[in-house]
Every structure is written in structure tokens, then in C-alpha cells.
N, C-alpha and C positions, 0 to 999 in steps of 0.2 A: 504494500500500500504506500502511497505515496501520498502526503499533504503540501497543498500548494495554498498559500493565504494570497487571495487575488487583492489588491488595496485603490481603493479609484483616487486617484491623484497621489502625487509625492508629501508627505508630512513635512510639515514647517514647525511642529512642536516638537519641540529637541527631547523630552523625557518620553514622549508617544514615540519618536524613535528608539531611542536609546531602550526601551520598555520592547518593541521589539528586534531588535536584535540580540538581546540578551535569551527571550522565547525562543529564538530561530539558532543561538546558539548552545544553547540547552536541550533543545528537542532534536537537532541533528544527531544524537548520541544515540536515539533509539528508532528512529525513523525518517526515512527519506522528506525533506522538506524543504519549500522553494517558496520564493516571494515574488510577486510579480506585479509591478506600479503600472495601471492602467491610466495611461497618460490625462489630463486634463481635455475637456473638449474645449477648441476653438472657437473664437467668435461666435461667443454665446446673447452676446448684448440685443440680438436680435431675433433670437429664440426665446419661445416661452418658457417657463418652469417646466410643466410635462413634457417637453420636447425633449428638452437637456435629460432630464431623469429618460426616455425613449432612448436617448442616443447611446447615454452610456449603459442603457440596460444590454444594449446591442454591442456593445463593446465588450462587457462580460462576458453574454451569450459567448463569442469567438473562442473564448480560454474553453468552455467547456465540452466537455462529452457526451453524451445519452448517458452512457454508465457510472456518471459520478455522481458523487452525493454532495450535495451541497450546504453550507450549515451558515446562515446570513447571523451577523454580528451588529447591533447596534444601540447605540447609546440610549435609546429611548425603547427600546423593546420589551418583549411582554417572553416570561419563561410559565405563561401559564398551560403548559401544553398537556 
């Protein structure tokens, strides 16, 4: 098994870096794991909100498989499952 943390845009908060690379270098010990910075989108100023959220939903999509599992992470989320 291989884990890949997809991340949309490059982090400008120094300890959310630092926070992971320290995971990326702890979890390489026991399994396969990759980071991958999903570049910022372009000339957004004239794009809606759901567009932008469209676009890079599309840009994810590209990273993945049929056969992987996906597991979304965020700040505001609900673990009532």
C-alpha cells in the first residue's frame, strides 16, 4: 500500500509545514508515502467560487485511481460517521 497526501496549493504557514514533514518523515519508516502540491489555479479573479472549487476538484480527480481510497481532511469537518 502506498499513501500519497494530495495538498491543493503550497503552505505559507511555516509550522503546517514543518508539522508535515516531520509526519512524512516518521511514516516513511513503515510505509510507502508521497506528497504531492496541486498547484494553485490561475487567474481566478474572474471565476466564480464554484468554479474555482470545479476546477481544482478536476485537478485532484487527475492524481487518482478507480481503486483508491480516499480519506478528505479538513479543518471544519464532521467525524460523525
Amino acid at each position: 500500500m502506498k499513501i500519497t497526501l494530495l495538498l491543493a496549493g503550497k503552505t505559507t504557514v511555516s509550522y503546517v509545514a514543518e508539522g508535515t514533514e516531520s509526519f512524512a518523515g516518521r511514516i516513511k519508516r513503515y510505509n510507502a508515502f508521497d506528497i504531492k502540491v496541486i498547484p494553485d489555479i490561475k487567474n481566478t479573479r474572474n471565476m466564480g467560487q464554484d468554479q474555482v472549487k470545479d476546477e481544482e476538484c478536476l485537478m485532484f480527480f487527475r492524481h487518482l485511481n478507480p481503486s483508491d481510497t480516499v480519506v478528505l481532511l479538513d479543518e471544519h469537518g464532521d467525524d460523525s460517521l
